[in-house]
LUMGUNU-338104 format. One record per residue (C-alpha): residue number from 0; residue in one letter; z, y, x. Coordinates in pm, 1 decimal, padded with zeros to 6 digits, always signed. Example, Ala and Ser with C-alpha at 12.3 -4.5 7.8 and 13.67 -1.06 7.14 Angstrom:
REC resi resn        Z        Y        X
REC    0    a +00780.0 -00450.0 +01230.0
REC    1    s +00714.0 -00106.0 +01367.0
END
This chain:
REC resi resn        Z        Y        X
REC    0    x -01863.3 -01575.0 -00346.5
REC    1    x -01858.6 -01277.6 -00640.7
REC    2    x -02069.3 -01028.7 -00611.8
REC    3    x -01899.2 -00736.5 -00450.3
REC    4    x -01961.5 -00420.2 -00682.6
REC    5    x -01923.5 -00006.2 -00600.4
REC    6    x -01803.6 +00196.0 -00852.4
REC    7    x -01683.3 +00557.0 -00918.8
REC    8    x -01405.2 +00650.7 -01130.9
REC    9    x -01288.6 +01042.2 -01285.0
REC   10    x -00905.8 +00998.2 -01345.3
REC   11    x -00649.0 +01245.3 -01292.0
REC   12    x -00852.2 +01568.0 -01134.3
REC   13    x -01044.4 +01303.5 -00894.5
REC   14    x -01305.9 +01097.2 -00790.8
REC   15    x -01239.0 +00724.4 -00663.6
REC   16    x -01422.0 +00463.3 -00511.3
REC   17    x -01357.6 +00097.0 -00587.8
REC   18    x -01467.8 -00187.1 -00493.9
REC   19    x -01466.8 -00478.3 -00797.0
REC   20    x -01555.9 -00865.9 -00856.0
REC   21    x -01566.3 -01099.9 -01142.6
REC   22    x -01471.3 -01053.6 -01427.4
REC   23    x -01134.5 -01131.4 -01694.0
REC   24    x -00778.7 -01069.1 -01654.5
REC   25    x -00757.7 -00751.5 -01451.1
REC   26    x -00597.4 -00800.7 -01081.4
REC   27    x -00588.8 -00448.4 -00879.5
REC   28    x -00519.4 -00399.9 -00518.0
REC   29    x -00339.8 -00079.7 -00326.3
REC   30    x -00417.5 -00046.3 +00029.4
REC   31    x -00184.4 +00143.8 +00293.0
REC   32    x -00243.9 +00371.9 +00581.3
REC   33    x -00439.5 +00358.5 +00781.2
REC   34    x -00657.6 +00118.1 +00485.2
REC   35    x -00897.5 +00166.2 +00262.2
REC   36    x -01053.6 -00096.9 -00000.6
REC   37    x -01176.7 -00293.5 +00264.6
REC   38    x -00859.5 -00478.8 +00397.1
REC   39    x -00795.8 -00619.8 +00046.6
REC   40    x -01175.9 -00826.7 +00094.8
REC   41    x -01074.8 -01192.5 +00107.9
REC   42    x -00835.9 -01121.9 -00208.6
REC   43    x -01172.9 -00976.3 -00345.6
REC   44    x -01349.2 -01323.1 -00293.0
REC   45    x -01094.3 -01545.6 -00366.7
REC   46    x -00962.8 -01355.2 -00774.0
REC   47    x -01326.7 -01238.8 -00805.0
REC   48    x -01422.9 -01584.6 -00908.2
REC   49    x -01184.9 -01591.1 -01197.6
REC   50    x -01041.6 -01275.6 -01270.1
REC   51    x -01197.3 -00876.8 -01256.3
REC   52    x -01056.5 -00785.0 -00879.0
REC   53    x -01085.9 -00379.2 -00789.5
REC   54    x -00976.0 -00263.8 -00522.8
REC   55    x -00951.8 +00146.4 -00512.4
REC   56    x -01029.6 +00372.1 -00220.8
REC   57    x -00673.9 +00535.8 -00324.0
REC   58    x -00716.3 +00954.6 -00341.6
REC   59    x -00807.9 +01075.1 +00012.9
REC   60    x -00931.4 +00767.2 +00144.9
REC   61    x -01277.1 +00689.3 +00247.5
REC   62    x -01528.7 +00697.7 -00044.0
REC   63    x -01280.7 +00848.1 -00277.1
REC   64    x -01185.4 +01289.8 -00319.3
REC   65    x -00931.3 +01366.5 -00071.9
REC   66    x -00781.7 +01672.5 -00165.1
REC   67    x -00651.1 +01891.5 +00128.9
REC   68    x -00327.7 +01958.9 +00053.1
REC   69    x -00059.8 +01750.2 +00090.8
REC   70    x +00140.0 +01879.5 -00258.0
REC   71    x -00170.2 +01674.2 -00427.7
REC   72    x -00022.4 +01360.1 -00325.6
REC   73    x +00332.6 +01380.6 -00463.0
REC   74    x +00415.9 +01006.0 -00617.5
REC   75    x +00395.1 +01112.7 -00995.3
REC   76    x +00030.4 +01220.5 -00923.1
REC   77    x -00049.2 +00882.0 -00719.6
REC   78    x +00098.8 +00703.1 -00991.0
REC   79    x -00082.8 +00848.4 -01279.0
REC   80    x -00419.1 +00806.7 -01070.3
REC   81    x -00328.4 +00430.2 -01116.7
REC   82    x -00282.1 +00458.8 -01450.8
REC   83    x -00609.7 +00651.4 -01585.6
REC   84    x -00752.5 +00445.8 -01288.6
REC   85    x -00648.8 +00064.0 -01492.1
REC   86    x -00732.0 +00209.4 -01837.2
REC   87    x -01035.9 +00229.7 -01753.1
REC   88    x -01122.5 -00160.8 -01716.8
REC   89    x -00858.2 -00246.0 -01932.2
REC   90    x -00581.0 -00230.2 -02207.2
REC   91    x -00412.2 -00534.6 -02158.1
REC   92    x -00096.5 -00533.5 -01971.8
REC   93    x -00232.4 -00614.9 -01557.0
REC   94    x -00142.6 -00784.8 -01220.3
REC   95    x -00081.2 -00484.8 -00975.2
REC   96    x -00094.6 -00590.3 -00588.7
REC   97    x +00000.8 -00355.8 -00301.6
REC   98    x +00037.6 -00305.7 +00078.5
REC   99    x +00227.6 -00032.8 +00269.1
REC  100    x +00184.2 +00277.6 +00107.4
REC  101    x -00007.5 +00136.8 -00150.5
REC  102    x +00332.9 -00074.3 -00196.5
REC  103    x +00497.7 +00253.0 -00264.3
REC  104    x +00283.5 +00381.2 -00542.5
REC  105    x +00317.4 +00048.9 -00682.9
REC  106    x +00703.4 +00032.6 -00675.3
REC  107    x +00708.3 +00391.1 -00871.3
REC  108    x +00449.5 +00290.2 -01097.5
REC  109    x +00652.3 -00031.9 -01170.7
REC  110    x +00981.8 +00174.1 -01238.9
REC  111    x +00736.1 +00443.9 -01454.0
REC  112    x +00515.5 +00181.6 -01666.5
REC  113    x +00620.6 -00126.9 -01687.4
REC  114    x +00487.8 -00171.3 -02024.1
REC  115    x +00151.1 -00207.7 -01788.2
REC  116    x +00233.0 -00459.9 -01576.0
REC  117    x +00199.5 -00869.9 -01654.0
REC  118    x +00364.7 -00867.5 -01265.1
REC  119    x +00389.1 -00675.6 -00943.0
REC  120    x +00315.9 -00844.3 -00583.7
REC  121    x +00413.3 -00600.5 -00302.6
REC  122    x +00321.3 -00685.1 +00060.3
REC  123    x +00550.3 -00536.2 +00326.0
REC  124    x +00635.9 -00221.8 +00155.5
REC  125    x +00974.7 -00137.7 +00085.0
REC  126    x +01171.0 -00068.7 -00265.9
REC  127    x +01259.6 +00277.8 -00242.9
REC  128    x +01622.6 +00245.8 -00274.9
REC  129    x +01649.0 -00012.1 +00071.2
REC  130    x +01367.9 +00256.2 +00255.6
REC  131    x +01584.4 +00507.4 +00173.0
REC  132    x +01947.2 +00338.4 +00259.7
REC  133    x +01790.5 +00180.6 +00625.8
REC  134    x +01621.9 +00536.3 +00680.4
REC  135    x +01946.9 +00757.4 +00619.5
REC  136    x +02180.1 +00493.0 +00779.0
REC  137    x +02077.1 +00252.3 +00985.8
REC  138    x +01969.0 +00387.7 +01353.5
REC  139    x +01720.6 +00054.7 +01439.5
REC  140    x +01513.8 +00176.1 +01124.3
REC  141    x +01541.5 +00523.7 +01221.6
REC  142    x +01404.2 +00413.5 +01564.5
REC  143    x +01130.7 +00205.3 +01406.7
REC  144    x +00988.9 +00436.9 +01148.6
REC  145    x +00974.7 +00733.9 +01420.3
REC  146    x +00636.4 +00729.1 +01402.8
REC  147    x +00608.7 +00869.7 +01096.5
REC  148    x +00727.0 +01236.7 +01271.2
REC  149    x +00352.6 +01216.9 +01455.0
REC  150    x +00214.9 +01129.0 +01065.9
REC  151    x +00388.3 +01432.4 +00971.1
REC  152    x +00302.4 +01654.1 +01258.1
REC  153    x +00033.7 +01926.1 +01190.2
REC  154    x -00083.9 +01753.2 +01521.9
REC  155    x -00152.5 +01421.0 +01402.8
REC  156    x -00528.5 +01459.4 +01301.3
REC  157    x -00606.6 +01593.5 +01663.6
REC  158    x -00400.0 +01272.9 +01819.9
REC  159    x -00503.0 +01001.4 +01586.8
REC  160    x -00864.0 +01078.0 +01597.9
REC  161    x -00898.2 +01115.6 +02041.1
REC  162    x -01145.2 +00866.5 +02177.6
REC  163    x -01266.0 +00809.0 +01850.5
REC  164    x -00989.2 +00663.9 +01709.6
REC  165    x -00834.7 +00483.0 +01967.4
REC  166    x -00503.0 +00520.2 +01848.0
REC  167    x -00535.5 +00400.6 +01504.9
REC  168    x -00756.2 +00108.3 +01598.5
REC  169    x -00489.1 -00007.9 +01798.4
REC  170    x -00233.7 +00006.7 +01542.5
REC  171    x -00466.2 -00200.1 +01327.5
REC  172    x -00604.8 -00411.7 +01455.2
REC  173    x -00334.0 -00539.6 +01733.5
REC  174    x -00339.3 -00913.8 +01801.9
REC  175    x -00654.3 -00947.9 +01625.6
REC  176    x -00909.8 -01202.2 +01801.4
REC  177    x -01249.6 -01045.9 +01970.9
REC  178    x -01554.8 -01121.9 +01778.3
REC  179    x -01780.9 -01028.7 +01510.7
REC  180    x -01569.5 -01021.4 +01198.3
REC  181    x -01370.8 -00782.8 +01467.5
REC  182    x -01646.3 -00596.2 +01528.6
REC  183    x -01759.2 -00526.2 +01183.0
REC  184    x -01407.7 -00434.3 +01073.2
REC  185    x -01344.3 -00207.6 +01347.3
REC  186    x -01697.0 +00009.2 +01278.2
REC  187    x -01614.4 +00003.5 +00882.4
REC  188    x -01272.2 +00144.1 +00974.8
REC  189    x -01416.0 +00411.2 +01186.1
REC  190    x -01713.3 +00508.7 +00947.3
REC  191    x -01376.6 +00525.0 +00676.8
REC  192    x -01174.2 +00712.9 +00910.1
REC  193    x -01476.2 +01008.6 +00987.3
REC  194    x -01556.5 +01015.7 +00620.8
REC  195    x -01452.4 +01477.2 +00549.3
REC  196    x -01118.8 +01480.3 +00517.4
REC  197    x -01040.5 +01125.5 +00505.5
REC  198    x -00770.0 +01149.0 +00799.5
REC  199    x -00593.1 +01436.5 +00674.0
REC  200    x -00574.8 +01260.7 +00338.1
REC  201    x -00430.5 +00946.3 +00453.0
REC  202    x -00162.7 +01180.0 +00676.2
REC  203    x -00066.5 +01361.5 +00343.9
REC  204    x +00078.5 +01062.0 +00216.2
REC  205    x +00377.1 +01099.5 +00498.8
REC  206    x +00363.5 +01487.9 +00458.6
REC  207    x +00463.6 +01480.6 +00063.8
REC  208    x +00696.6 +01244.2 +00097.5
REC  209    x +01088.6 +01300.0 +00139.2
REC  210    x +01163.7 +00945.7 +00336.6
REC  211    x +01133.1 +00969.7 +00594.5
REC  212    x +01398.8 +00964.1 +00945.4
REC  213    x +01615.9 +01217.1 +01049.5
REC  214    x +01563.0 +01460.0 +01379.1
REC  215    x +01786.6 +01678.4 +01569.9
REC  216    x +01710.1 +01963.8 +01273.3
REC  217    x +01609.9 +01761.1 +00971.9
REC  218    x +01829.7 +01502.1 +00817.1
REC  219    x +01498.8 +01361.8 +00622.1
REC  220    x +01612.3 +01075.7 +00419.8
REC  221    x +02000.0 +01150.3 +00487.8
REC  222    x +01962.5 +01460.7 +00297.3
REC  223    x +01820.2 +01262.7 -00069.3
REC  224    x +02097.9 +01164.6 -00308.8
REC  225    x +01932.0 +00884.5 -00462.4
REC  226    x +02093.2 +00661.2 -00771.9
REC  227    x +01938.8 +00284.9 -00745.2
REC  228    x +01981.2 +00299.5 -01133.7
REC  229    x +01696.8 +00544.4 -01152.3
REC  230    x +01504.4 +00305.1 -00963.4
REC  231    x +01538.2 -00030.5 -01138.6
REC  232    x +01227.6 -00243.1 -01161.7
REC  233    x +01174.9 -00486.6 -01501.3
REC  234    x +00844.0 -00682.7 -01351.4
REC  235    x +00824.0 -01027.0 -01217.0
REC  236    x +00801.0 -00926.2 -00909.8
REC  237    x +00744.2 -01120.1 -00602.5
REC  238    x +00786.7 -01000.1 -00252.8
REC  239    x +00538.8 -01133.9 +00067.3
REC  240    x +00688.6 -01048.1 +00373.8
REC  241    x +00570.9 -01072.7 +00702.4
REC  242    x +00873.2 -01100.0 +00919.1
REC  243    x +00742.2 -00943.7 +01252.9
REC  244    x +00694.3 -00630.4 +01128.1
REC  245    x +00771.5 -00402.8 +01398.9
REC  246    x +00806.1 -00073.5 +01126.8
REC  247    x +00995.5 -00244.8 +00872.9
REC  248    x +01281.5 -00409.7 +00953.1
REC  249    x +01406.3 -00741.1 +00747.9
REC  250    x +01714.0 -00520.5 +00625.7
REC  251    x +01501.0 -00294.9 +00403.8
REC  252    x +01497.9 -00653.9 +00187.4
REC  253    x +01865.1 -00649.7 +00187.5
REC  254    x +02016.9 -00622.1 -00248.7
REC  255    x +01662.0 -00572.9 -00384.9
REC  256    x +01775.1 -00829.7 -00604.0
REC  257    x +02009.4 -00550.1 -00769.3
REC  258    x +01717.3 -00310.8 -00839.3
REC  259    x +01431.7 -00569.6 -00916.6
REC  260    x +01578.1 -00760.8 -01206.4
REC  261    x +01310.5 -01071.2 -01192.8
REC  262    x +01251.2 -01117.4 -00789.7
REC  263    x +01077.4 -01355.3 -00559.3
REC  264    x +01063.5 -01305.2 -00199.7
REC  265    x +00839.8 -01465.9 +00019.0
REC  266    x +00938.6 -01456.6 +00363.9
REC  267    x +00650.9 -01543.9 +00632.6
REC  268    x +00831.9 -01539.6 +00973.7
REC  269    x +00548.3 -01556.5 +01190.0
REC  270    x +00304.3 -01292.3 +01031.2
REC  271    x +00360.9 -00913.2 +01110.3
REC  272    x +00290.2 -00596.6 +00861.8
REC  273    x -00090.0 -00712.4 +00825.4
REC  274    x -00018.3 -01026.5 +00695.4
REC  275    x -00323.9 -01049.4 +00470.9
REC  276    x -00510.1 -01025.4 +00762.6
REC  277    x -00326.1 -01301.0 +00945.2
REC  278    x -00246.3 -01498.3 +00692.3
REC  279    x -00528.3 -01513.9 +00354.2
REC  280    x -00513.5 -01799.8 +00259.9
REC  281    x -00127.3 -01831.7 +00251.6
REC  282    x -00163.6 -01467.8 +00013.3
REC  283    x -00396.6 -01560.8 -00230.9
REC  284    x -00207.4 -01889.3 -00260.5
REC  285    x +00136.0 -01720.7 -00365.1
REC  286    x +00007.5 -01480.4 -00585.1
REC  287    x -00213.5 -01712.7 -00742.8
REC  288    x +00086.9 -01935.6 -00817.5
REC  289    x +00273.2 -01608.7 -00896.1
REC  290    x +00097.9 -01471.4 -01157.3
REC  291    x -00006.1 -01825.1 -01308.2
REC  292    x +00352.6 -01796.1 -01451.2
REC  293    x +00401.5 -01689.5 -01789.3
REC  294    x +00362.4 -01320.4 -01869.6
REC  295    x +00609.7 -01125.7 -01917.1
END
């Protein structure tokens, strides 16, 4: 196995913690919420041997500054922590992989920069455009991405973090098998989760964004106007998808071929959102064979 490195970073106003291996053509990794470096390990392993694999603590998660308030993680500021982030291992155009709300820092950065990108890989996070449509008008998406109200909530750092965590180790760790590699993650996750400010951080995400489902007061994503031409992605892009997801429903796929020019979706029908978890091998294997294509 590579050598897993630490490293610090100063881009964009803050401080980030990576994780890196190998060495070559650059390959970085975006974790979601509730993540942090850590869930993107095996992919670590398996590119550090041939390529230079980081994987960021993105901005207020774990290791990494995690400003306070949520305007300090709007999506152009996310974005352009990516990009000071990249330039400094590289400038060559990269291989940008993402989960959840890593995914959606990815898709904007895609649409922003694609002069950046060799190819994207996005794991269960939706393109903008299809969040948005499912959000403002279909009522089984609605239903399914309620939770996000509780991320929202001014409440959610008292909820999420009773009996130390128990809520959030639930959601991430469901249908995972008892024993030691268990163990290890679930006391990493907590140690990540109790780091100052780390919780809030990871809740800002939800609080800046504007998708999000409607209430009996607030029309959330119903009330965006959104063009899918302002949204077009020019990357190879391929698509893993891990068809149980209970959040995001297999409709959010629906047309992405009309605002992802170059598209490959991979559909995996019986792994759920944390299909690198559930399903390694079967990752590294597609995006291996993904990005092994010529450049674009």
């Amino acid at each position: 196995m590579p050598e897993l490195k630490d490293g610090f970073a100063q881009v964009n106003g803050v401080r980030l913690h990576y994780k890196s291996a190998g060495s070559g053509r650059l390959v970085m990794f975006l974790h979601g919420f509730p993540e942090f470096w850590r869930c993107w390990q095996k992919q670590l392993d398996h590119f550090g041997k041939d390529h230079l694999a980081v994987a960021p603590d993105m901005r207020g998660y774990n290791l990494s500054d995690c400003p306070a308030d949520a305007r300090e993680y709007r999506a152009k500021l996310l974005i352009e922590d990516i990009r000071q982030l990249a330039r400094t291992f590289t400038q060559d155009k990269f291989v940008l992989v993402a989960h959840d709300w890593g995914g959606a820092v990815a898709w904007g950065f895609a649409i922003a920069h694609p002069e950046l990108l060799s190819h994207l890989v996005i794991v269960n996070s939706p393109h903008p455009i299809g969040f948005w449509r499912e959000l403002a008008h279909n009522p089984a998406q609605q239903k399914a991405s309620d939770y996000m109200l509780l991320l929202r909530d001014p409440k959610a750092e008292r909820v999420l973090s009773e009996n130390n965590f128990e809520r959030l180790l639930k959601m991430r760790f469901a249908g995972r098998k008892e024993g030691p590699d268990l163990d290890a993650d679930r006391k990493a996750y907590l140690d990540a989760w109790s780091q100052p400010g780390a919780l809030t951080g990871g809740l800002n995400y939800s609080r800046a964004s504007h998708l999000y489902p409607p209430t009996a007061s607030d029309p959330g994503a119903a009330k965006l106007e959104l063009d899918p031409k302002d949204f077009i992605v020019k990357v190879p892009t391929m698509v893993i998808w891990g068809e149980k997801d209970t959040a995001l429903l297999p409709a959010i796929l629906d047309g992405i071929d009309e605002v992802v020019e170059n598209v490959e979706v991979v559909r995996v029908p019986d792994a759920t959102h944390w299909v690198m978890d559930e399903k390694p091998d079967l990752v590294n294997t597609e995006i291996r064979r993904f990005i092994g294509k010529e450049k674009a």
